[in-house]
C-alpha positions as CSV (number, residue, x, y, z in Angstrom):
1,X,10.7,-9.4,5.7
2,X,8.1,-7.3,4.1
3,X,4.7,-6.5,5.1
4,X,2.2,-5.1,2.8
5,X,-1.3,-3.2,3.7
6,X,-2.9,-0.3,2.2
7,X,-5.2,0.3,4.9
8,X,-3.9,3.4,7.2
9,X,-5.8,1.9,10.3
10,X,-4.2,-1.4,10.1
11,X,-3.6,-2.8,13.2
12,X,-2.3,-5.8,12.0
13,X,1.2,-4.1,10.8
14,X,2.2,-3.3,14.0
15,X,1.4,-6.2,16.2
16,X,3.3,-8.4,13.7
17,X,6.2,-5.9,13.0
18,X,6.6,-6.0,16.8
19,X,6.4,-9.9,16.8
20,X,9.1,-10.5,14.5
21,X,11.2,-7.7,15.4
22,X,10.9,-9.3,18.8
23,X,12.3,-12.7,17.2
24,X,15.6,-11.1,15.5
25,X,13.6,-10.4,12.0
26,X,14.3,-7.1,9.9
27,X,10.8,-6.0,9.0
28,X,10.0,-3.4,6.6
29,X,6.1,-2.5,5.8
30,X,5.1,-1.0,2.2
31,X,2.0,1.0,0.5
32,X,0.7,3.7,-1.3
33,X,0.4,6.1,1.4
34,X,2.0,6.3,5.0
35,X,-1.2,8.3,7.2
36,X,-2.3,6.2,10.1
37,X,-0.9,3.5,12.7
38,X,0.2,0.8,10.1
39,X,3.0,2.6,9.2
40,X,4.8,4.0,12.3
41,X,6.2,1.2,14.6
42,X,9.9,1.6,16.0
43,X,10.0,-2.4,14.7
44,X,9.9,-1.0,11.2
45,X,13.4,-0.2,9.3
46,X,12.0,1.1,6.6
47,X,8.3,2.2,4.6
48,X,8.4,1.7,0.8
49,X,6.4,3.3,-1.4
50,X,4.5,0.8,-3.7
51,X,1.4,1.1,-6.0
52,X,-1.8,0.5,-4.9
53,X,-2.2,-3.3,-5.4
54,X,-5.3,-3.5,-7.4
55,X,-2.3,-2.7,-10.1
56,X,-2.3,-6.5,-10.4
57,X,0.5,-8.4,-11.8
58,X,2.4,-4.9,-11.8
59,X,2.5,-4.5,-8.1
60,X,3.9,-8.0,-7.5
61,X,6.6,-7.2,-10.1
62,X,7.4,-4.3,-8.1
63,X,7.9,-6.4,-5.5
64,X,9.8,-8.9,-6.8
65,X,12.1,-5.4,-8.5
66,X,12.9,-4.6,-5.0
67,X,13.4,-7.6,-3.0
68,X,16.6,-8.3,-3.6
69,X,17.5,-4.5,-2.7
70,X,16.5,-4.6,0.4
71,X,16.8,-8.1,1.2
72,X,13.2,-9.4,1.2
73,X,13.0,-13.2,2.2
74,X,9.5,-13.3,3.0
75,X,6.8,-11.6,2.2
76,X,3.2,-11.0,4.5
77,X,0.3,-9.5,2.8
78,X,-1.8,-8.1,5.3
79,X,-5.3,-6.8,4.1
80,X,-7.2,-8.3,1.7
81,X,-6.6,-5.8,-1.3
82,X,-2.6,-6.9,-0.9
83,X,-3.7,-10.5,-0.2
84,X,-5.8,-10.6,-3.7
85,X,-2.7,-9.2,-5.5
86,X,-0.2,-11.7,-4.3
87,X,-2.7,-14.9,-4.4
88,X,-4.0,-13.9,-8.0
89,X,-0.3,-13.4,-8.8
90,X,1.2,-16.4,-7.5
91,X,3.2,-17.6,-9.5
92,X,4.7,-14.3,-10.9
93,X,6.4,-14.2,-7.0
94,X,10.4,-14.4,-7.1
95,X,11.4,-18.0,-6.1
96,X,13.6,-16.4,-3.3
97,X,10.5,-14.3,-1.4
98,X,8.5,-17.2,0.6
99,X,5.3,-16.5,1.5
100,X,2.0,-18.8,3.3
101,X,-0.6,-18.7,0.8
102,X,-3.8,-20.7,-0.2
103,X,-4.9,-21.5,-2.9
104,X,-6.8,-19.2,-5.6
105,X,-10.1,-20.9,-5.2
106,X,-10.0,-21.5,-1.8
107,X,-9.2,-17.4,-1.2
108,X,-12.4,-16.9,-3.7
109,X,-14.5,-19.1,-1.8
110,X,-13.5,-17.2,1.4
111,X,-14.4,-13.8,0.3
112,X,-17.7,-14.5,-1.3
113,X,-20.6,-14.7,1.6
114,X,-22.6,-16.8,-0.7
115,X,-20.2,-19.5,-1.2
116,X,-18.8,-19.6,2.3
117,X,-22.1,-20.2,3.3
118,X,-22.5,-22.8,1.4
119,X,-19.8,-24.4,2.2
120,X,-20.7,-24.4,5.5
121,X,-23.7,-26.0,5.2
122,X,-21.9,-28.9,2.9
123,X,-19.5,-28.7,5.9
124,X,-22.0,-29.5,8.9
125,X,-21.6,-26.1,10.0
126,X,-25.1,-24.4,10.5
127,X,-25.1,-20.9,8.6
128,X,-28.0,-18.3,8.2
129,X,-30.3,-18.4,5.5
130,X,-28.6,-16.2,2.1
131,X,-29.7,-15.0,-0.7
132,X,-28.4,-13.2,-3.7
133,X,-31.2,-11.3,-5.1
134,X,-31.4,-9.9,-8.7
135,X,-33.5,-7.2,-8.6
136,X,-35.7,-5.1,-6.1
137,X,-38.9,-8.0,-6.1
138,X,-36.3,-11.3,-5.3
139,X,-35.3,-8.8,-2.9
140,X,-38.7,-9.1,-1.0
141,X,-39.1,-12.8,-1.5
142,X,-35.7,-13.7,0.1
143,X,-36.9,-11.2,3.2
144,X,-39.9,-12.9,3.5
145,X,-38.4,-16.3,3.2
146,X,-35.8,-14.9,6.5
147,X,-37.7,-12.8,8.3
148,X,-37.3,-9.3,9.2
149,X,-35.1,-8.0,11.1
150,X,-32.9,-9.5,8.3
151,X,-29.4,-8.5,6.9
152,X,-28.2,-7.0,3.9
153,X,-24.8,-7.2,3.1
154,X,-21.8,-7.4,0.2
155,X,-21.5,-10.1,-1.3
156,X,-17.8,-9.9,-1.9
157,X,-16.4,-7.5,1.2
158,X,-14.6,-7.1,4.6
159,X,-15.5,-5.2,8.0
160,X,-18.8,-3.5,8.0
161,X,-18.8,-1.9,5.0
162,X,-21.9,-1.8,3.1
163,X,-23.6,-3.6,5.8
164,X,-27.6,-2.3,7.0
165,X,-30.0,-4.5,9.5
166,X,-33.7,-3.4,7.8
167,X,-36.6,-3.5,9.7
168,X,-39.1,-3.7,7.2
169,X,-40.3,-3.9,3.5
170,X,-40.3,-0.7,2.5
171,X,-36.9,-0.2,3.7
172,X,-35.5,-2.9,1.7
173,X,-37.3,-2.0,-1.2
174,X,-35.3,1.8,-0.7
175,X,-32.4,0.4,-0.4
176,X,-32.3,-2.2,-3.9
177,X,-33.4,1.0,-5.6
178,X,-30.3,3.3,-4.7
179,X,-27.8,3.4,-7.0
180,X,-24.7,2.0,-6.2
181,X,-21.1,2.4,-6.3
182,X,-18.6,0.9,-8.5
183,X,-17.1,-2.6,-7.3
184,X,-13.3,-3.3,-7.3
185,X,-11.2,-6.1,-6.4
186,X,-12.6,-6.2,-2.8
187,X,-15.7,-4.5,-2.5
188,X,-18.6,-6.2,-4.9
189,X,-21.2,-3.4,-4.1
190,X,-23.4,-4.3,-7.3
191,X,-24.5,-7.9,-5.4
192,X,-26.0,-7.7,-2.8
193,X,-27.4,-10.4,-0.1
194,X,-30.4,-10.8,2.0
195,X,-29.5,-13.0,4.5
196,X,-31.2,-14.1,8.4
197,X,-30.4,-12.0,11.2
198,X,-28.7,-13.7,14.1
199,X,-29.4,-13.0,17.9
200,X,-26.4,-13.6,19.6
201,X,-22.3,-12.8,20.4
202,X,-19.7,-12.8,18.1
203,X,-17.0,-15.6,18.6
204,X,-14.6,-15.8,16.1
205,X,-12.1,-18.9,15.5
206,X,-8.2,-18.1,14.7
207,X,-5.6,-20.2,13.3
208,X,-2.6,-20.6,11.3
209,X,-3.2,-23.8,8.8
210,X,-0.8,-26.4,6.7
211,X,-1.8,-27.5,3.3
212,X,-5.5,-28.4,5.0
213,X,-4.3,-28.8,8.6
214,X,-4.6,-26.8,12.0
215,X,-1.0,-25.9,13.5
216,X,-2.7,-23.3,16.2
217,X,-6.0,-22.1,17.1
218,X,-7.6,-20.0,19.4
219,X,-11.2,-18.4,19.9
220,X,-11.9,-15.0,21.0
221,X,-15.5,-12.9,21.7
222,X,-15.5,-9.6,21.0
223,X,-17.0,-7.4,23.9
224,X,-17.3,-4.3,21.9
225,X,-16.8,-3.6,18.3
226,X,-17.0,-0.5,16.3
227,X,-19.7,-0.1,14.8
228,X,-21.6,-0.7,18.0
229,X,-23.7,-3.0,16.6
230,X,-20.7,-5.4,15.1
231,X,-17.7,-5.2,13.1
232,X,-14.2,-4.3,14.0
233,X,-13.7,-5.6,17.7
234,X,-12.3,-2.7,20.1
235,X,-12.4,-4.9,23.1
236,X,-11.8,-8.6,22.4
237,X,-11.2,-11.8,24.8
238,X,-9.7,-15.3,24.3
239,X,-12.0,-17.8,25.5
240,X,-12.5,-21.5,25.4
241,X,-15.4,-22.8,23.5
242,X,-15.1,-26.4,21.8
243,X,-18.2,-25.8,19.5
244,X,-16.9,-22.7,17.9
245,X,-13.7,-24.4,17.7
246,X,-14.3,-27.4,16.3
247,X,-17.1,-25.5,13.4
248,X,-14.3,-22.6,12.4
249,X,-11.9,-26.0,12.0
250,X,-14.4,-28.1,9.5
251,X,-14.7,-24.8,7.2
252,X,-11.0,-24.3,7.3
253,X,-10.2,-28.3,6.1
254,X,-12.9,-27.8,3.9
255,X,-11.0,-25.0,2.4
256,X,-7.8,-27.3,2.7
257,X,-6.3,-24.1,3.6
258,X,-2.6,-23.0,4.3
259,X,-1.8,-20.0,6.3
260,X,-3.8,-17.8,8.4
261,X,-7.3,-17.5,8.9
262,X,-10.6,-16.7,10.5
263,X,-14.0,-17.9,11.3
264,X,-16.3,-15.2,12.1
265,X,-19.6,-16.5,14.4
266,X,-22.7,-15.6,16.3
267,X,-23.6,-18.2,18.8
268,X,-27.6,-17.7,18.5
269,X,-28.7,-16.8,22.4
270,X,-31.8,-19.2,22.0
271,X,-30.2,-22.4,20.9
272,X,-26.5,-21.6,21.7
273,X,-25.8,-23.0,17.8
274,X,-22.8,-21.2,16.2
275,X,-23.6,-19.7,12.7
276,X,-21.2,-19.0,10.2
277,X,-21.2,-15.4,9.1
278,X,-17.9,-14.7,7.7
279,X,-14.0,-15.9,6.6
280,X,-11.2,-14.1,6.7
281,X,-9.1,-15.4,4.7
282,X,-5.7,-13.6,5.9
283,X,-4.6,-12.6,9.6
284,X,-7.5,-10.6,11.2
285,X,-7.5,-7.1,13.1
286,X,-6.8,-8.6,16.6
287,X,-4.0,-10.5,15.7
288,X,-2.1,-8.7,18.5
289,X,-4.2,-10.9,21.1
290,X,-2.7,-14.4,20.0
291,X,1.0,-12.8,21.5
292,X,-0.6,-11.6,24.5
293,X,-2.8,-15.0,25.4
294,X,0.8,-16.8,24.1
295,X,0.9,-17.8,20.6
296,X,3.0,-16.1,18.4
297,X,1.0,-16.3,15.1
298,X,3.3,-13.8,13.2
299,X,6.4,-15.9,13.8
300,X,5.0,-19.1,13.0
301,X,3.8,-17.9,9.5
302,X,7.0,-17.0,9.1
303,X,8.0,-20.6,9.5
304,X,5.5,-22.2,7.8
305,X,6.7,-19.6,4.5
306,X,10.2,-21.1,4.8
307,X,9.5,-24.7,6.0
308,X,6.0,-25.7,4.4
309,X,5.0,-26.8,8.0
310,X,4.8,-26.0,11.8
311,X,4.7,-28.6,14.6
312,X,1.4,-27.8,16.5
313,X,1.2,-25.6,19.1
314,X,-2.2,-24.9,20.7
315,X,-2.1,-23.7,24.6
316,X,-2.9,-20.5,25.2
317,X,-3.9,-18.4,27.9
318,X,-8.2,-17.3,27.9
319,X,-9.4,-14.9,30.0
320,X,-6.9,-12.4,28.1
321,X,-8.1,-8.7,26.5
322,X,-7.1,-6.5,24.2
323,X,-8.7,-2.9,23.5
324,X,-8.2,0.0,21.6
325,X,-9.3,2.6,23.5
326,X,-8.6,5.5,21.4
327,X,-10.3,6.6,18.9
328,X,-13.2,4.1,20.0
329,X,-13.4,5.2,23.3
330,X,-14.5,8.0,22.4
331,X,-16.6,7.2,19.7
332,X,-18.4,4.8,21.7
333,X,-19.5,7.2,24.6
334,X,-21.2,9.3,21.7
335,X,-23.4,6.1,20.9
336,X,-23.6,4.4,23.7
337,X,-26.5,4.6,26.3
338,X,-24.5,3.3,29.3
339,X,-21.5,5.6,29.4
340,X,-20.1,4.9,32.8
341,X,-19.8,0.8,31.5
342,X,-17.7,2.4,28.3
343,X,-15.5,4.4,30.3
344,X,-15.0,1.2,32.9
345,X,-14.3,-1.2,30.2
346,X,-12.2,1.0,28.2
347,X,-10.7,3.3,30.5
348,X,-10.4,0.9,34.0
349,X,-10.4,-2.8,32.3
350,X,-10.4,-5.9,33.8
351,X,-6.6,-7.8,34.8
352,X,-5.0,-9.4,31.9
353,X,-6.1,-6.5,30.1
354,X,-3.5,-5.2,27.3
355,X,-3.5,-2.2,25.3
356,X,-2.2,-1.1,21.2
357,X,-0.5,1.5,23.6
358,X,3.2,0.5,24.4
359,X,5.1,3.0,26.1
360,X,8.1,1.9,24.4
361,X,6.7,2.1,21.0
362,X,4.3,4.9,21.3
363,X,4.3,6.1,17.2
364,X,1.4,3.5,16.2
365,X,-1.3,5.1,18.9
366,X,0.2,8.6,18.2
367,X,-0.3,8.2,14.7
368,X,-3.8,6.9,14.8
369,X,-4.8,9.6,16.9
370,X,-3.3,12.4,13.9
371,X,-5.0,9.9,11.4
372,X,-8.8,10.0,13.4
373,X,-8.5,14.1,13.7
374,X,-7.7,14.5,9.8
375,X,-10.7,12.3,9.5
376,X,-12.5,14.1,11.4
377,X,-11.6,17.3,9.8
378,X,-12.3,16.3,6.7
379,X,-16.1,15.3,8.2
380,X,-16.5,19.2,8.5
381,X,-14.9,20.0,5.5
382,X,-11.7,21.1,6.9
383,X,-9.0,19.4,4.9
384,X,-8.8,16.7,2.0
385,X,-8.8,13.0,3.1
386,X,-5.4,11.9,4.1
């Protein structure tokens, strides 16, 4: 089997490598560069050196070139620069290397913010007011017409990249008037969105889907993310919650989509409503949870790749955690105002609690840990970016 990233901090590649190692697979894990976690699991045979996969039609080829070398039967694309590749590129995939994937206008529809929320709203699933403004004065009227504090985002993007909450006029105005970086085949930074701000927690819906159909599911909340103020979860609970359930399932069959996904929410603290704020249209940065809380989402896509289908399978445990405590540990005591609850829920966590740290497969944390100080270093100009 072979699972492709090009993220370094990608801690999807272990928690799957480690799933279907677990099951009997052989797993091997390519990309363009080998610094960070992704790449350093003991349930990896081998790392294969690939080009980056905005190359397109080229990097499935390469794929496809290789495959039968080392034996490639299925093939998981993990992040959404390899997921583009291989969805756009479908049908250039060798007949023998199976792989879960939706649709091409199902995957665009899940990575533009505009259309998800609208498709949300066709779907019965409340979402918060969005625009996409043209210039710098639409830019005011759509703020006016949500409020301030309001949100501006990417339209086409993942994590919280590009991501600012503005508190006013002015500094909306500043920020339409910046010049902006190129876009590529994730990152859209020349539209941007003005969209409501949400008061509440994140709760996200997970599941694995066949041709339009739930096989598993499970919500989570995440108790702390990195940044602070939301995005990547660094502490993250199963829970049970039929509302969020049953709104991440109407925008998945309204995607009619096959293979994983997530629902990203914020249940608003006034009126307990869910609101849609996000899809990820591949396996999302906690997968290692759905193991721990019971459900083995890595093994059953690999199923679904060979057989079309899964038979349903939806118990799992809530009341289960995973964190990540280094580097976000630490970064979160240098933001945080209450330290001593950081270094409790981090540091001394609750039962049912489980770790990215295994002490028999230590490289993954290790290797993070070199990856965050050549980061850092590079921060005070010590070194080139790995």
């Amino acid at each position: 089997m072979l699972l492709t990233t090009c993220t370094p901090d990608d801690t999807k590649v272990p928690a799957c490598a480690r799933s279907i190692h677990a099951a009997g697979g052989v797993v091997d894990v390519a990309s363009d560069r080998f610094f960070g976690q992704a790449y350093w699991s003991r349930a990896i045979r081998n790392r294969i050196r690939l080009p980056h996969p905005s190359a397109g039609t080229a990097y499935v080829d390469e794929i496809n070139r290789l495959a039968p070398a080392y034996g490639w039967n299925v093939l998981l694309p993990l992040n959404d620069y390899t997921m583009h590749a291989v969805v756009t590129n479908r049908g250039r995939l060798a007949p023998a290397l199976r792989a879960a994937l939706p649709d091409p206008e199902a995957w665009e529809i899940s990575r533009d913010k505009l259309r998800s929320t609208e498709l949300a709203k066709s779907a019965g699933v409340a979402a918060p007011l969005t625009f996409c403004p043209q210039d710098e004065q639409e830019a005011v009227e759509a703020a006016r017409a949500t409020g301030y504090p309001c949100v501006v985002k990417l339209r086409r993007g993942c994590g919280a990249v590009g991501r600012l909450y503005v508190a006013g006029e002015e500094e909306l105005k500043a920020i339409f008037r910046q010049h902006r970086r190129p876009s590529d085949t994730v990152f859209d930074f020349e539209h941007l969105l003005v969209q409501q701000w949400i008061d509440g927690e994140p709760r996200d819906v997970c599941a694995i889907f066949a041709h339009g159909e739930p096989r598993s599911v499970y919500v989570q909340r995440k108790l702390r993310t990195w940044p602070l103020d939301g995005g990547r979860a660094t502490i993250v609970e199963t829970i049970e919650d039929p509302a969020v359930r049953e709104a991440g399932l109407a925008i998945m069959r309204a995607l009619r989509w096959h293979g994983p996904i997530q629902t990203e929410f914020r249940v608003e603290r006034r009126s307990g409503k869910p609101y849609l704020l996000d899809v990820n249209g591949r396996f999302w940065a906690v997968t290692g949870l759905s193991m721990a809380a019971g459900l083995d989402f890595p093994a059953m896509y690999c199923r679904l790749a060979f057989t079309g289908d899964l038979e349903p399978s939806y118990d799992y445990r809530p009341g289960v955690r995973v964190r990540w405590p280094f580097p976000f540990a630490l970064l979160s005591l240098a933001r945080s105002h209450d330290r001593f609850q950081v270094l409790k829920d981090f540091l001394f966590p609750a039962p049912n609690t489980f770790s990215d740290w295994r002490w028999d497969d230590p490289g993954p944390a290790l290797a993070e840990l070199l990856f965050a100080a050549l980061r850092a270093g590079r921060l005070f100009g010590l070194g080139p970016w790995p």
